[in-house]
C-alpha positions as CSV (number, residue, x, y, z in Angstrom):
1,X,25.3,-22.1,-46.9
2,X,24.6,-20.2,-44.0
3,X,25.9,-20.4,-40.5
4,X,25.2,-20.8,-36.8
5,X,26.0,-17.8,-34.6
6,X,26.8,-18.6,-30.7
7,X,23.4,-18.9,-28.4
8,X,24.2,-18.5,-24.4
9,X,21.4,-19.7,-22.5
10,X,20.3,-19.7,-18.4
11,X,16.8,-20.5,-16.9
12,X,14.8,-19.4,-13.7
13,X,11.8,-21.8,-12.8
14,X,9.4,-19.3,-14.5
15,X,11.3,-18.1,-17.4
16,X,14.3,-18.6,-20.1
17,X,17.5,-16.1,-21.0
18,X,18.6,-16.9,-24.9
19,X,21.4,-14.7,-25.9
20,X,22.1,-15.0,-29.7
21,X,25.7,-13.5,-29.7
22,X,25.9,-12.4,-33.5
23,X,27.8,-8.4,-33.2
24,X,26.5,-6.0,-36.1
25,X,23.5,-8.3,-37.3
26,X,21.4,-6.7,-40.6
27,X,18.1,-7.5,-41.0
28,X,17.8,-9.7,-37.4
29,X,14.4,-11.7,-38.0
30,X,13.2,-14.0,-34.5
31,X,10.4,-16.0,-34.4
32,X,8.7,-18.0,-31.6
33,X,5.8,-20.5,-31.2
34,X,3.9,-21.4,-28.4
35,X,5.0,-25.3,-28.9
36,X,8.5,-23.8,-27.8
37,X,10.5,-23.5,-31.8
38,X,12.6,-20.3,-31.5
39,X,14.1,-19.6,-34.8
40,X,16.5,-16.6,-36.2
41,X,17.8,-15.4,-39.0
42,X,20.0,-12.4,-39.6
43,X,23.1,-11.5,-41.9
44,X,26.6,-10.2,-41.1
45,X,30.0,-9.2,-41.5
46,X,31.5,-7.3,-44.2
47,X,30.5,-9.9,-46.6
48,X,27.0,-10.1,-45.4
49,X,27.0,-14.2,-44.6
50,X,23.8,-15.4,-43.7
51,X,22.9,-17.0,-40.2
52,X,20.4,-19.4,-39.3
53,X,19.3,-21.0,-36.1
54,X,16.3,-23.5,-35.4
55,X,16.4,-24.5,-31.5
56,X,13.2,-26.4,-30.5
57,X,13.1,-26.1,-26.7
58,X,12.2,-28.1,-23.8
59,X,8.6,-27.2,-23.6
60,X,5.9,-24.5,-24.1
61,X,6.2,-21.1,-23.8
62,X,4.0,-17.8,-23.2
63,X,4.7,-16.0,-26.6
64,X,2.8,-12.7,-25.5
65,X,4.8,-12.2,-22.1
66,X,8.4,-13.3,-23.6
67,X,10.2,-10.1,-24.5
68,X,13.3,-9.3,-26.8
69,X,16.0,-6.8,-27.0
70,X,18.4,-6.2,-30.4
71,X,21.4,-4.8,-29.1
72,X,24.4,-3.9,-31.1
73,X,26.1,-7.4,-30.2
74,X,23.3,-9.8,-29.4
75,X,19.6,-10.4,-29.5
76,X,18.7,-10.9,-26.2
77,X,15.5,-12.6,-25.1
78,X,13.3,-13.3,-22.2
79,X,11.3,-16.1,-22.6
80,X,8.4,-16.7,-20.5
81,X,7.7,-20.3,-19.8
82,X,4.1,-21.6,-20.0
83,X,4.3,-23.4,-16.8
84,X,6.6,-22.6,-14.0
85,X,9.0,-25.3,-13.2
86,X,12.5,-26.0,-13.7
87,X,13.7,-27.8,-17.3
88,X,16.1,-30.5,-17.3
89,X,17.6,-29.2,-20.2
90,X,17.4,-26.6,-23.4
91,X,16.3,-28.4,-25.9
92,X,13.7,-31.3,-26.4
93,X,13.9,-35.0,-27.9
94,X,17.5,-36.8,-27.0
95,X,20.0,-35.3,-29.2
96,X,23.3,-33.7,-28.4
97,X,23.2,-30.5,-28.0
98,X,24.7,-28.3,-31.0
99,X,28.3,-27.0,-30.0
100,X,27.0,-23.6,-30.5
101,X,24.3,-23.4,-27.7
102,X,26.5,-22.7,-24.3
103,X,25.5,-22.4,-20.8
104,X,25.4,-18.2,-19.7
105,X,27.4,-18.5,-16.3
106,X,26.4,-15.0,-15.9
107,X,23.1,-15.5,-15.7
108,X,22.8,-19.0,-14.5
109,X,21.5,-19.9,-11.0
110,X,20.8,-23.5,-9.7
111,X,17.7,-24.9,-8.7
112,X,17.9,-25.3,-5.7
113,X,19.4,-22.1,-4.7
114,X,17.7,-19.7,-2.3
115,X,16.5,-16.8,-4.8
116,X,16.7,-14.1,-1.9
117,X,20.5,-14.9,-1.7
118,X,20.8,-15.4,-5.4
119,X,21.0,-13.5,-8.4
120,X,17.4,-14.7,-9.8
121,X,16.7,-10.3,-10.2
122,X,19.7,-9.2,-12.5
123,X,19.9,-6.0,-13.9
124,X,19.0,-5.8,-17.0
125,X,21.1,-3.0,-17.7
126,X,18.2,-0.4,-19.0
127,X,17.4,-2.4,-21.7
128,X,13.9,-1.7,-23.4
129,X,12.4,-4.7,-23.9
130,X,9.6,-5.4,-26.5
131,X,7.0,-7.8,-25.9
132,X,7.2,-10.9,-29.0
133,X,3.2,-11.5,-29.2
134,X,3.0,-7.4,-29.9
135,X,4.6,-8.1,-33.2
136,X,2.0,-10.3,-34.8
137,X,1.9,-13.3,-37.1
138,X,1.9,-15.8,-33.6
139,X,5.5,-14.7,-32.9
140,X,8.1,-11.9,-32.2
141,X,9.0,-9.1,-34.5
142,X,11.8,-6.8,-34.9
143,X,9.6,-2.9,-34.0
144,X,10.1,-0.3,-31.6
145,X,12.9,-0.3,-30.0
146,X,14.3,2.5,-27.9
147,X,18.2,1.8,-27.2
148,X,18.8,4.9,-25.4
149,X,19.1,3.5,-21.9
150,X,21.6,1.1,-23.5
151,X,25.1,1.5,-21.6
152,X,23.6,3.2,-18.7
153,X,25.7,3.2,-15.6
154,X,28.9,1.4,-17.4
155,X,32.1,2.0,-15.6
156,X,30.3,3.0,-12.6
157,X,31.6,0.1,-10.6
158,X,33.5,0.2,-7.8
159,X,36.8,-1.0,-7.9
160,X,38.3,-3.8,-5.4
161,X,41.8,-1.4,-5.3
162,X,40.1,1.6,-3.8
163,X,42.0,3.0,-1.2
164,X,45.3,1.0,-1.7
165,X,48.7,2.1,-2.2
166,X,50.2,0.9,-5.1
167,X,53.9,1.1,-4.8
168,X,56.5,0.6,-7.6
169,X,60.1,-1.8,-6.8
170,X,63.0,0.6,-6.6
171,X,65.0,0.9,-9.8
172,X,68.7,-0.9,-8.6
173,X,70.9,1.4,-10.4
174,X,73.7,-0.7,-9.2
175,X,72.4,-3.6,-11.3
176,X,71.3,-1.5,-14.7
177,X,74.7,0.4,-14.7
178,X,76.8,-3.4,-14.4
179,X,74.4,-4.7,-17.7
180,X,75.4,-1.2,-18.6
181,X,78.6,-1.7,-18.5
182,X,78.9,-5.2,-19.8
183,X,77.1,-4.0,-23.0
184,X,79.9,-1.4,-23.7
185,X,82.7,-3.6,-22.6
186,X,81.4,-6.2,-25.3
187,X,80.7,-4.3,-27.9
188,X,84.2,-2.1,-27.5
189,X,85.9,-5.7,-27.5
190,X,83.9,-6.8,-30.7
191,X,85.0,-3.4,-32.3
192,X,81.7,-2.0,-32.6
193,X,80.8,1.8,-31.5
194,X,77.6,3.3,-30.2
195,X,76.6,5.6,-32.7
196,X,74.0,8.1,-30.6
């Protein structure tokens, strides 16, 4: 039986983010139709289990300008929607949506929020994206990916504690030698010795 891994997702008016969050995936396989049927498959963990996921979305999409990314702990991809204009939700027809499909509050920005003030450009962190309709068979591939930009500029941001003292409370030695004290006191009463 195979399993679901975690998808975050975020939209712009033009465009879809699907992260599948699945860390050390073998043998990732994605797929996506024009109709808008994104499927994956990949196996992990130390005992290999398999993962499935079939997520038939909202609407169209443009297959050869959507673009994916296999990192080390997701498949990220950048789905280009046929028409430009803002979804009212994921996933088509009137069913629940499955637990495992979250919103990405990282990436998400409301419709009616002023791009220019927004964060509708995010970086994309160097990632080297490969373009799905490049990979034949109507859909996206696995091929050519070049992770070397991956992790650029980590831990190069600035820290809100710049330029503040930070001060440590004064050790009371009045209060440590009292519990001190007490200790001895109690165990000399109980007839117990510190053996240092």
């Amino acid at each position: 039986m195979s399993r679901h891994p975690e998808v975050k997702w975020a939209e712009r008016e033009d465009k879809v983010f699907l992260t599948v969050m699945l860390p050390d995936a073998k043998n990732p396989k994605v797929n996506l139709e024009p109709n808008g049927d994104f499927t994956f498959s990949a196996t992990a963990g130390p005992e290999n289990h398999p993962y499935e996921l079939k997520l038939n979305l909202h609407d169209a999409v443009n297959v050869e300008e959507s673009k994916i990314n296999i990192g080390v702990r997701n498949i990220f991809c950048v789905l280009e929607k046929d028409e430009k204009k803002w979804w009212k939700k994921l996933l088509r027809g009137d069913e629940k949506t499955p637990h495992y499909v979250k919103v990405d509050w990282d990436k998400w920005v409301d419709e009616d929020d002023d791009p220019a003030t927004g964060p509708a450009d995010f970086d994309m962190g160097g990632m080297d994206f490969s373009k799905f309709g490049d990979m034949g068979m109507g859909g996206m591939g696995m091929g050519g990916m070049d992770m070397g930009g991956m992790g650029d500029g980590l831990g190069d941001e600035d820290s809100d504690d710049e330029g503040q003292e930070i001060t440590m409370p004064e050790k009371d030695d009045n209060k440590t030698e009292g519990v001190e004290a007490k200790l001895a006191e109690k165990e000399s009463s109980e007839g117990k010795t510190d053996s240092k």
